[in-house]
Backbone bond lengths (Angstrom), bond angles and torsions (degrees), N, CA, C in turn:
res aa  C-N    CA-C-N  psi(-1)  N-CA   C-N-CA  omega(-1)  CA-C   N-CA-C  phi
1 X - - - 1.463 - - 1.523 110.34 -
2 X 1.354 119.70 136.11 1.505 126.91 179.26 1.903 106.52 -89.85
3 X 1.166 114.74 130.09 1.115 113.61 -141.75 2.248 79.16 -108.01
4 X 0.848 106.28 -21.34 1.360 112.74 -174.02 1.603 113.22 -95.63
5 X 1.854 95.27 10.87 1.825 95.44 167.92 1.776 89.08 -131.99
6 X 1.244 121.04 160.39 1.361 134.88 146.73 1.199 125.94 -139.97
7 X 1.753 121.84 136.07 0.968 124.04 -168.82 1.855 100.19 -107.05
8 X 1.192 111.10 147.50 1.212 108.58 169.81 1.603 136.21 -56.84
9 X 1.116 121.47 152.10 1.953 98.39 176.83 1.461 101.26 -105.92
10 X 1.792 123.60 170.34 1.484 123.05 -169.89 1.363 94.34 -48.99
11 X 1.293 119.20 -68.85 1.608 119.53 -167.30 1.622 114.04 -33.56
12 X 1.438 109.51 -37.71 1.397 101.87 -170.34 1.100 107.07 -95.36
13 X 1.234 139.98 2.74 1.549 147.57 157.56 1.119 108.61 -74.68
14 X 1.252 128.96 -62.77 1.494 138.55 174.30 1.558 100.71 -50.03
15 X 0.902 127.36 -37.22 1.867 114.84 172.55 1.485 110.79 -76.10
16 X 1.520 108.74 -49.01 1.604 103.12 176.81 1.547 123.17 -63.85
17 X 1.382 117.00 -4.22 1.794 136.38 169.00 1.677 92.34 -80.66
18 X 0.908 117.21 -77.40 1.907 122.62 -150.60 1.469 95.78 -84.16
19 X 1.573 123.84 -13.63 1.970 107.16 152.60 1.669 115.91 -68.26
20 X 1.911 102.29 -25.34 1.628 99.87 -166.09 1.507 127.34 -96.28
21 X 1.741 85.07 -21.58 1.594 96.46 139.38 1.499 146.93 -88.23
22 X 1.828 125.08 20.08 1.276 158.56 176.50 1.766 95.22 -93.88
23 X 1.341 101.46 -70.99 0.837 116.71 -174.15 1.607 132.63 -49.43
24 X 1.474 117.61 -51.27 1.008 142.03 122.94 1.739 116.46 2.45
25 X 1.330 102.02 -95.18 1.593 125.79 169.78 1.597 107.11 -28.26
26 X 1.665 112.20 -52.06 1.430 91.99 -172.02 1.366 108.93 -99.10
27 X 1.300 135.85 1.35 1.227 129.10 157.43 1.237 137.32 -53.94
28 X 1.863 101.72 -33.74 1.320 120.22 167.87 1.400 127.46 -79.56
29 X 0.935 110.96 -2.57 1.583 141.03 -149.41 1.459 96.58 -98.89
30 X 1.638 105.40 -79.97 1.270 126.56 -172.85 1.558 114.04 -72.65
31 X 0.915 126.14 -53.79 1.380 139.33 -153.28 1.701 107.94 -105.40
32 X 1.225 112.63 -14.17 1.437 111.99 157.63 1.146 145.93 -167.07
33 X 1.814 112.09 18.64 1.378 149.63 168.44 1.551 98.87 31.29
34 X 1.650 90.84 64.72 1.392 84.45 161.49 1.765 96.05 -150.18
35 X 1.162 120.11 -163.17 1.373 120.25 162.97 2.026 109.68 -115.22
36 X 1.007 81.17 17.39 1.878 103.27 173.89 1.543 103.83 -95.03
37 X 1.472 115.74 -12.76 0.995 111.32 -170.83 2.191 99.73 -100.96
38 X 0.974 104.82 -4.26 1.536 113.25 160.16 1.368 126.32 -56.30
39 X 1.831 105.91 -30.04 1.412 121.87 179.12 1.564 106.18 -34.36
40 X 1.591 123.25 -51.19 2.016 100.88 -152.72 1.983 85.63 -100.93
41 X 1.452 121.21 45.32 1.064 106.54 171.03 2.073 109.48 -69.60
42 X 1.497 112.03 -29.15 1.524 95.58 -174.24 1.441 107.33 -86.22
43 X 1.501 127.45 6.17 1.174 128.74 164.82 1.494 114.28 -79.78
44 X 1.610 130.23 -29.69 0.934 136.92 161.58 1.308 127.66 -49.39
45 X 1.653 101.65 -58.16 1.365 110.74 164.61 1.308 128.29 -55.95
46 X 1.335 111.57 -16.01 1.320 113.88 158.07 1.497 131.39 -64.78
47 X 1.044 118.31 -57.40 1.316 145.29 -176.51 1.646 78.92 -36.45
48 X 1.792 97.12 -85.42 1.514 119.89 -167.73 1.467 129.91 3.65
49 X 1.773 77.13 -67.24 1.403 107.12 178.70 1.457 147.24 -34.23
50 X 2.051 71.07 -55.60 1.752 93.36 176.68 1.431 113.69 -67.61
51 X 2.031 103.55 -43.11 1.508 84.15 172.04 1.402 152.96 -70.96
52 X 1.842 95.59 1.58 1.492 97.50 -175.14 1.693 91.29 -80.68
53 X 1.645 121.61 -37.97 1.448 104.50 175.13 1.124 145.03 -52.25
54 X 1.559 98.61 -25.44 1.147 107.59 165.90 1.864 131.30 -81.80
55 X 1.089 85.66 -18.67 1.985 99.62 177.02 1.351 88.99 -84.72
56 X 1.697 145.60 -53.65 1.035 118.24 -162.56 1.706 113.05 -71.74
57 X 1.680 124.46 -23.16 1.302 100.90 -155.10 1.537 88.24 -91.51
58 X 1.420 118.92 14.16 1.789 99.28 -177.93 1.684 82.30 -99.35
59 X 1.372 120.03 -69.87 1.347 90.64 -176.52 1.810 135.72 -16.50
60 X 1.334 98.02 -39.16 1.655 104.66 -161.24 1.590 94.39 -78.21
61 X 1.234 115.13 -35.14 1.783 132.33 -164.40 1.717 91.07 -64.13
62 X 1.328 122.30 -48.67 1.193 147.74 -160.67 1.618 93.08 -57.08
63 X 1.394 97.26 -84.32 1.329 105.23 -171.70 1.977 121.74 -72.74
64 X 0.939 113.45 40.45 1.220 154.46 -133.93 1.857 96.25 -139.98
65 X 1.536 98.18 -108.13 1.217 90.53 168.89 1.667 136.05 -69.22
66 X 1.463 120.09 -3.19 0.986 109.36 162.19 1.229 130.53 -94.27
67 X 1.456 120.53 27.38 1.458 145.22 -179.83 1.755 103.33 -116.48
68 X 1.287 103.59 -51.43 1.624 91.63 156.35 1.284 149.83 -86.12
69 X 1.413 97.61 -8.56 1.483 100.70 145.81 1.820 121.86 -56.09
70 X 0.990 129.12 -52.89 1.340 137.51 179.38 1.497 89.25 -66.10
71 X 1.273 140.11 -64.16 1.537 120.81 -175.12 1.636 113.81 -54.94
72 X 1.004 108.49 -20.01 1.940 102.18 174.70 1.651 92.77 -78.67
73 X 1.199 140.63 -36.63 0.968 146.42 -137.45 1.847 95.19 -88.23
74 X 1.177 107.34 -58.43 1.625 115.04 -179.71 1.749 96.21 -66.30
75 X 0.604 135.48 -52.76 2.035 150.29 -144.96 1.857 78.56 -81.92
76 X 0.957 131.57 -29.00 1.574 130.03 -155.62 1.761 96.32 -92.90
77 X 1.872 100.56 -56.48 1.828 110.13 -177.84 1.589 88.00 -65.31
78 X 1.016 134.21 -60.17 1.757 123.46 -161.13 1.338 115.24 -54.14
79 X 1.312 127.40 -21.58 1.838 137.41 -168.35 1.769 81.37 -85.84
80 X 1.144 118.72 -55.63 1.655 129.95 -158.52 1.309 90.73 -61.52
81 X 0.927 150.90 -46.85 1.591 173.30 161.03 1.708 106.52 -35.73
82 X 1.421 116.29 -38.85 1.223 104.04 -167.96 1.252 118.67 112.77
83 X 1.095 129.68 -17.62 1.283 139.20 162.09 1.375 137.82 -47.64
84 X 1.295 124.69 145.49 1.954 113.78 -176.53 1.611 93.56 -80.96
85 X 1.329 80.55 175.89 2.277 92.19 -179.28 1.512 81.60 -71.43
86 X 1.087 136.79 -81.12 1.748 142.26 -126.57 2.001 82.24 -61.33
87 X 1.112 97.03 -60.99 2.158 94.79 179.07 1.427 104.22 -53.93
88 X 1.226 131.01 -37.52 1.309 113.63 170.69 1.302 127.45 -65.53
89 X 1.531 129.92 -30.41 0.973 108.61 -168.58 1.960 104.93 -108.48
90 X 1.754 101.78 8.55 1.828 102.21 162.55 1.484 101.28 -61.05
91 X 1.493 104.62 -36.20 1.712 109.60 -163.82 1.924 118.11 -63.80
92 X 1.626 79.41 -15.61 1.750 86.40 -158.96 1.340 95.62 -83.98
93 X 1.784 117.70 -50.31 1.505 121.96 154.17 1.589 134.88 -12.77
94 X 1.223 93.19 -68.86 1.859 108.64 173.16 1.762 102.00 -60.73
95 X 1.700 128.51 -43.17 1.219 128.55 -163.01 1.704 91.59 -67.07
96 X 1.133 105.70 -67.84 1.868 117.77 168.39 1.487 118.34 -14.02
97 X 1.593 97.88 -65.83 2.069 105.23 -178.12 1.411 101.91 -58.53
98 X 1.628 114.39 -46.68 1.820 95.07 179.97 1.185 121.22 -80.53
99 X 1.297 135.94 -37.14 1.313 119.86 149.46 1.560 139.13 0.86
100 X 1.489 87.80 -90.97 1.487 122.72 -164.87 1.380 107.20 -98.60
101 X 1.527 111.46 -39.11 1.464 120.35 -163.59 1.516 118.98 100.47
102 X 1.344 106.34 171.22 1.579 90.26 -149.00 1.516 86.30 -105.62
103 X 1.891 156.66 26.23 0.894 173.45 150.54 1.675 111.74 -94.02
104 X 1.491 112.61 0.28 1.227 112.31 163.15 1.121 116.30 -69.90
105 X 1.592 124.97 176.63 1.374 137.04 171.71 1.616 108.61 -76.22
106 X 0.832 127.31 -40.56 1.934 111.82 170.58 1.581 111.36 -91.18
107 X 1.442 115.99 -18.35 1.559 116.46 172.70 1.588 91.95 -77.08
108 X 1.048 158.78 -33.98 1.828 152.92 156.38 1.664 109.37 -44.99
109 X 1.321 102.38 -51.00 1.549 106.92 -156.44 1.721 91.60 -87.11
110 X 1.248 119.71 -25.25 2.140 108.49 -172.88 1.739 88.26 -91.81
111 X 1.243 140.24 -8.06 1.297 138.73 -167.74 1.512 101.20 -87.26
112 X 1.439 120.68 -58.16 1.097 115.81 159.62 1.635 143.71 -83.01
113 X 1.297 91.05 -6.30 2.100 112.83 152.79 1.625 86.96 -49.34
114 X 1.084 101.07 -85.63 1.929 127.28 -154.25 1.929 97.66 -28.68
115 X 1.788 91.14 -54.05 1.715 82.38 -170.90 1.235 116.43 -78.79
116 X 1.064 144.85 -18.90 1.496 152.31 -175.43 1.488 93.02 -74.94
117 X 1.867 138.71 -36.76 1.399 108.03 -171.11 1.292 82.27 -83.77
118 X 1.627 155.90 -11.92 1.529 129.74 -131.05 2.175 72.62 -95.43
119 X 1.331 127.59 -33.18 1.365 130.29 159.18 1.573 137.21 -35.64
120 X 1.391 110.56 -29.56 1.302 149.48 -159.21 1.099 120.13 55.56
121 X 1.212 106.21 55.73 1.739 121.34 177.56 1.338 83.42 -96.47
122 X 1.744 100.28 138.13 1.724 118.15 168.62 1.580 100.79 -60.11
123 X 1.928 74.99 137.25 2.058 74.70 156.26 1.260 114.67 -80.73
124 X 0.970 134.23 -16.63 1.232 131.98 -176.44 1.713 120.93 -68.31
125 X 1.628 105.90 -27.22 1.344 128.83 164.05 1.810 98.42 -42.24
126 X 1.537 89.89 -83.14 1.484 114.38 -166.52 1.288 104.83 -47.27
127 X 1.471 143.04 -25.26 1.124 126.04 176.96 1.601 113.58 -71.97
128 X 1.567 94.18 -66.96 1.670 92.64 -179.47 1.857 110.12 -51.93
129 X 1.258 139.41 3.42 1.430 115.60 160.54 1.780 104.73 -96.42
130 X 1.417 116.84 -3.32 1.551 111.69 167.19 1.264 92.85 -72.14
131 X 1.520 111.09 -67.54 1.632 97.65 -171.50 1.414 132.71 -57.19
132 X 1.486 118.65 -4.24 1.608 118.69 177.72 1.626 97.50 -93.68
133 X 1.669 131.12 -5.36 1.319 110.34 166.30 1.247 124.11 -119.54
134 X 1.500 102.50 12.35 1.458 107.64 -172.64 1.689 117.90 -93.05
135 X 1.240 108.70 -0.69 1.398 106.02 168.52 1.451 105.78 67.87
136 X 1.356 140.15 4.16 1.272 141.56 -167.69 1.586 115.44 -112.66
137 X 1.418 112.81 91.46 1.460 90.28 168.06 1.249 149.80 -59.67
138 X 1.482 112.29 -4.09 1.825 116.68 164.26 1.574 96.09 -88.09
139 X 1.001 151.41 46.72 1.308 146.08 -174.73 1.893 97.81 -139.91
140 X 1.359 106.16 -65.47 1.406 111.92 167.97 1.270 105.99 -61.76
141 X 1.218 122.14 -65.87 1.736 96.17 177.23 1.832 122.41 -38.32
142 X 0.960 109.43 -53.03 1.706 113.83 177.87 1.445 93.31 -37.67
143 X 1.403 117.63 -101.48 1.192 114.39 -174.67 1.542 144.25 -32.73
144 X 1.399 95.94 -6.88 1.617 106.97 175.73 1.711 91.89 -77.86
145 X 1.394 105.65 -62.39 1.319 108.42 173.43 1.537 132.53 -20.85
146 X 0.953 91.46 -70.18 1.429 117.13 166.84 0.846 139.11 -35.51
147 X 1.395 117.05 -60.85 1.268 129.02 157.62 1.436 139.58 -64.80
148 X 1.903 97.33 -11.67 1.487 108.56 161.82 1.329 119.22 -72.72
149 X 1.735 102.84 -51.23 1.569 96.00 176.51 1.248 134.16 -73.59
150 X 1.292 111.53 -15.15 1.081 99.73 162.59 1.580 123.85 -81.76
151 X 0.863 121.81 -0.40 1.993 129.47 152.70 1.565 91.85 -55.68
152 X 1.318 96.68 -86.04 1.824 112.70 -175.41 1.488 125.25 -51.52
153 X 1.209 111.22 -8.86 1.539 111.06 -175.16 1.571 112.86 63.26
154 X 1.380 118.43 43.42 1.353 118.08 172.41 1.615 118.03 -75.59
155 X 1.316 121.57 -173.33 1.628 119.90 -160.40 2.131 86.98 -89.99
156 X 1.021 112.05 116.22 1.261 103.53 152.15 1.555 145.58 -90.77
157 X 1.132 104.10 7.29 1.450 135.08 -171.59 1.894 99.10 -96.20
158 X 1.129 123.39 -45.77 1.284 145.62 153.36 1.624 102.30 -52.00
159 X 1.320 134.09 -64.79 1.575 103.51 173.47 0.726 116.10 -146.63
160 X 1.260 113.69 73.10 1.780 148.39 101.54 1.739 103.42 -45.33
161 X 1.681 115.41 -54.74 1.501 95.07 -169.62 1.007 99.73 -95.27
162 X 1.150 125.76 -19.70 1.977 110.10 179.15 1.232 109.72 -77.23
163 X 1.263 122.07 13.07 1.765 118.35 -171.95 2.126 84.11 -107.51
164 X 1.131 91.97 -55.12 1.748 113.12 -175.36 1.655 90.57 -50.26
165 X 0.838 127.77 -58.24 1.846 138.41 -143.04 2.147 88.82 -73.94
166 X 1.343 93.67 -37.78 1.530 90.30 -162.95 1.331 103.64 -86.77
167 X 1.363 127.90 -33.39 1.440 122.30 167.54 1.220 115.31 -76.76
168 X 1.536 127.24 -35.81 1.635 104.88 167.97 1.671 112.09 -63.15
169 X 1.169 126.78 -4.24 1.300 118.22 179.74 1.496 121.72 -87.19
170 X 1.548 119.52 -25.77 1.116 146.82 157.85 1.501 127.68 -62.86
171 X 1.462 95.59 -25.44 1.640 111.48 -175.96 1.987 112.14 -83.49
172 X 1.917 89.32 -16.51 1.711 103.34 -153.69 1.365 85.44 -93.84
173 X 1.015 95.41 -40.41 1.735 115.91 -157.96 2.050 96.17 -54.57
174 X 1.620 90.40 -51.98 1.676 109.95 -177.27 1.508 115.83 -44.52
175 X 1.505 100.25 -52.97 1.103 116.27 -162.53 1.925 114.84 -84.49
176 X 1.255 116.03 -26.57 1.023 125.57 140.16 1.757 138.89 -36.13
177 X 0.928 112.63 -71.95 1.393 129.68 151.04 1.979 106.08 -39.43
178 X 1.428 112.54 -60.30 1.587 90.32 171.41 0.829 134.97 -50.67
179 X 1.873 112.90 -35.57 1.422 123.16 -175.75 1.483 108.10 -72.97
180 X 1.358 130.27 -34.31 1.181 130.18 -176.62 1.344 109.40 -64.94
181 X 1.625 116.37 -32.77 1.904 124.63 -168.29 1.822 102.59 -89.87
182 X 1.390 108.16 -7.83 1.623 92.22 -177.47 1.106 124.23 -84.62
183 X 1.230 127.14 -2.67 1.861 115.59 156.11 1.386 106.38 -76.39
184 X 0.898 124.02 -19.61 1.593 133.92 -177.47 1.520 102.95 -73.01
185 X 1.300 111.00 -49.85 1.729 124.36 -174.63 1.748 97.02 -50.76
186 X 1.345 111.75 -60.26 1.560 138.16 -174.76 1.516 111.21 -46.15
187 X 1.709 104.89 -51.39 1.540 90.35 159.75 0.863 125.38 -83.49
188 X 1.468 129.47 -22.59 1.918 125.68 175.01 1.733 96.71 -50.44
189 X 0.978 121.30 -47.03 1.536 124.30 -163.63 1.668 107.93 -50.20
190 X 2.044 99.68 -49.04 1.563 107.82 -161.55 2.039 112.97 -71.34
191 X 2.198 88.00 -34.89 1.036 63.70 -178.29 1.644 123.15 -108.36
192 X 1.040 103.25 40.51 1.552 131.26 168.64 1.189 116.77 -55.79
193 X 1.849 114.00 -58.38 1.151 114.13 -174.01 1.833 109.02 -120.62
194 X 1.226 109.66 2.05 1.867 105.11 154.89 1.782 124.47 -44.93
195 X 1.807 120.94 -43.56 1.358 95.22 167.18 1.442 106.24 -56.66
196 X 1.385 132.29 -44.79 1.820 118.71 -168.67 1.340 111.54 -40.85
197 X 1.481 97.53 -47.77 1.694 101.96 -153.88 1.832 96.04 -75.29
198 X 1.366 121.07 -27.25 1.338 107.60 160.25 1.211 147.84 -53.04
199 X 1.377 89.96 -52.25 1.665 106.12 165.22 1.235 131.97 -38.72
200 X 1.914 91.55 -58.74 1.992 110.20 164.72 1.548 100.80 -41.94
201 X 1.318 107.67 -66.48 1.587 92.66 -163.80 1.080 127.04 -59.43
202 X 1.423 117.39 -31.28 1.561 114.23 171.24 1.729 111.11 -53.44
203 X 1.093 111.37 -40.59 1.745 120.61 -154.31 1.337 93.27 -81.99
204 X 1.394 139.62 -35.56 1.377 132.98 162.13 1.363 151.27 -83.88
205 X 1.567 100.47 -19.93 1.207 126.81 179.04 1.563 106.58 -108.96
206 X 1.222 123.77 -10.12 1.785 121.99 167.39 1.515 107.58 -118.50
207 X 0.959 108.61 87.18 1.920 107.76 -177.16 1.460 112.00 -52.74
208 X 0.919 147.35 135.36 1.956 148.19 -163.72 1.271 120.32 50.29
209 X 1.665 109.74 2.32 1.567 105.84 -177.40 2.259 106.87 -66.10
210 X 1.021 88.24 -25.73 1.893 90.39 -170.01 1.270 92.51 -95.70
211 X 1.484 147.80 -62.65 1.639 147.77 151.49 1.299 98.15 37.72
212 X 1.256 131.42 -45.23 1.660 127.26 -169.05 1.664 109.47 -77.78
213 X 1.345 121.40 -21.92 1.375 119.66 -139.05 1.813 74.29 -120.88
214 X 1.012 120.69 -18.36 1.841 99.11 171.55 1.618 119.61 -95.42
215 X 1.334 100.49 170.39 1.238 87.39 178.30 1.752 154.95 99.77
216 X 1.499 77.58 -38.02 1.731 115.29 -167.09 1.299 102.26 -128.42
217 X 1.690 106.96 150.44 1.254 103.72 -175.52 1.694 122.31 -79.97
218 X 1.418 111.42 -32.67 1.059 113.70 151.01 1.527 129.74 -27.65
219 X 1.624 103.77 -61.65 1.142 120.56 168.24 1.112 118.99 -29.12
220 X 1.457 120.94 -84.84 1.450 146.28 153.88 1.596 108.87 0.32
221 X 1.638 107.78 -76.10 1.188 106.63 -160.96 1.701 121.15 -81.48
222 X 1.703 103.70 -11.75 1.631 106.89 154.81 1.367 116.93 -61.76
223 X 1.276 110.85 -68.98 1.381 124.43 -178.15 2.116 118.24 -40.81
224 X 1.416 104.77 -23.76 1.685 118.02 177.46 1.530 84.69 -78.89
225 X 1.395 102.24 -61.51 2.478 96.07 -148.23 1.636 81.10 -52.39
226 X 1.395 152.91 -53.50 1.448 152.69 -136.70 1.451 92.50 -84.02
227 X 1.476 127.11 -37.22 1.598 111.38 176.12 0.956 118.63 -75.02
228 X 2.001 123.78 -18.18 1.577 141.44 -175.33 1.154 102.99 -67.92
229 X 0.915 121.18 -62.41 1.446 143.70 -177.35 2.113 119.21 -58.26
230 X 1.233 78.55 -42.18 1.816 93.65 172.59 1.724 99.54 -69.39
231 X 1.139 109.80 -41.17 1.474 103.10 -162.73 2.170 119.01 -85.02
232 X 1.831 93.16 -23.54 1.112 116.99 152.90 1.900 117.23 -34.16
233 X 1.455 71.76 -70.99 1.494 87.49 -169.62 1.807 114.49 -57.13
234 X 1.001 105.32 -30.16 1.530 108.65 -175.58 1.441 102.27 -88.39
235 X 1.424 136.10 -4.84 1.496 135.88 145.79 1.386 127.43 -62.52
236 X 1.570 91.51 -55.91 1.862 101.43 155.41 1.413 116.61 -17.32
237 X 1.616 85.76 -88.85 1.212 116.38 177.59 1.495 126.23 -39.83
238 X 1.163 134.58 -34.86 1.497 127.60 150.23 1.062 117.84 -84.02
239 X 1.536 144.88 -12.66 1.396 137.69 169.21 1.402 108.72 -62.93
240 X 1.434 112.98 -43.41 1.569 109.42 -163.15 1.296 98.59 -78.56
241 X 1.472 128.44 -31.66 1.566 110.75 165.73 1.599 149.89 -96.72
242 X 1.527 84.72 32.58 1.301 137.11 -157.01 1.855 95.77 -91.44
243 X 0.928 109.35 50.08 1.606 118.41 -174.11 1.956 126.92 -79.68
244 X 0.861 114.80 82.30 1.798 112.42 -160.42 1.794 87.01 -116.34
245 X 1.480 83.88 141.16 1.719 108.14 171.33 1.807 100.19 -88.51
């Protein structure tokens, strides 16, 4: 699996359809009471789209490295232990399936690590093609590593934790910073959708007060720069809190 593409699943298609037709609905609704105003629905779906691709492959990226962090973590106590690399990292496998389960993303990727050396394919192979799809730069770094010392016979027990030490530090560091941005997240959210909820109220609760803005070309072309601009802003608005280590 290429960890630097994601494809959507039905479920998440089927949500990114019935958000782009929501979405859709009140655009036309509000902003130009017509069903002409349905027109930029496959532009929507565009947008949509990308962001569910994009929320899913960081999620997956996410849980990704925080699954290999814990696999450096077992593969690191098992060497300390006495153990060979190839037994260390069956061990890290089995630690992985109970964990996470063995349909996780590093219980997949140490399942087929495991059988490719029981082949005598280098591990060192198998790492650097995790790291050419994992999109992770503490991942490619490891394996650069890795694959030197083990040419050279360097300490791998040594970085195992400095590989571990620097991504749990990145992970704290990450997760920190979210916790600090989520009241922030909370208002990006509220005031995200307050012009809507204004608009509605004007358009239902003032009968002919909006009457001017449909219809007309004038109309039309105020009512577009105010959705340009609305939609601007809600790019803004998640870029700047758009925070990645």
């Amino acid at each position: 699996m290429d960890y630097r593409r994601y494809r959507l699943s039905g479920k998440e298609l089927a949500k990114c359809i019935g958000m782009t037709a929501g979405v859709s609905a009140v655009i036309a609704y509000l902003f130009y009471d017509s069903v002409w105003g349905l027109l930029p629905a496959p532009f929507i779906y565009l947008i949509l789209y990308r962001y569910f691709v994009e929320e899913g492959k960081k999620n997956v990226q996410d849980q990704l490295a925080r699954e290999f962090l814990d696999v450096l973590r077992t593969v690191s106590a098992a060497l300390l232990a006495g153990m060979s690399m190839e037994n260390a990292w069956i061990l890290a496998g089995k630690e992985i399936g109970e964990l996470y389960g063995e349909q996780s993303v590093m219980g997949r990727e140490l399942a087929e690590i495991n059988h490719s050396v029981k082949v005598s394919v280098p591990l060192e192979k198998r790492l650097e093609d995790l790291a050419e799809r994992s999109g992770n730069a503490d991942i490619v770094s490891f394996a650069e590593v890795f694959a030197f010392a083990k040419r050279s016979g360097g300490n791998f027990v040594a970085i195992m934790e400095g590989t571990a030490n620097h991504i749990r530090a990145r992970y704290d560091t990450e997760r920190e910073i979210q916790v600090l941005v989520a009241s922030k997240r909370m208002e990006q959210k509220v005031m995200n959708v307050m012009p809507i909820f204004i608009l509605a109220y004007l358009k239902l609760t003032s009968d002919g007060f909006l009457d001017a803005l449909y219809g007309n070309a004038t109309g039309i072309l105020f009512m577009s720069g105010c959705l340009l601009a609305y939609g601007a802003a809600l790019l803004l608005a998640g870029k700047i809190l758009r925070i990645r280590m």
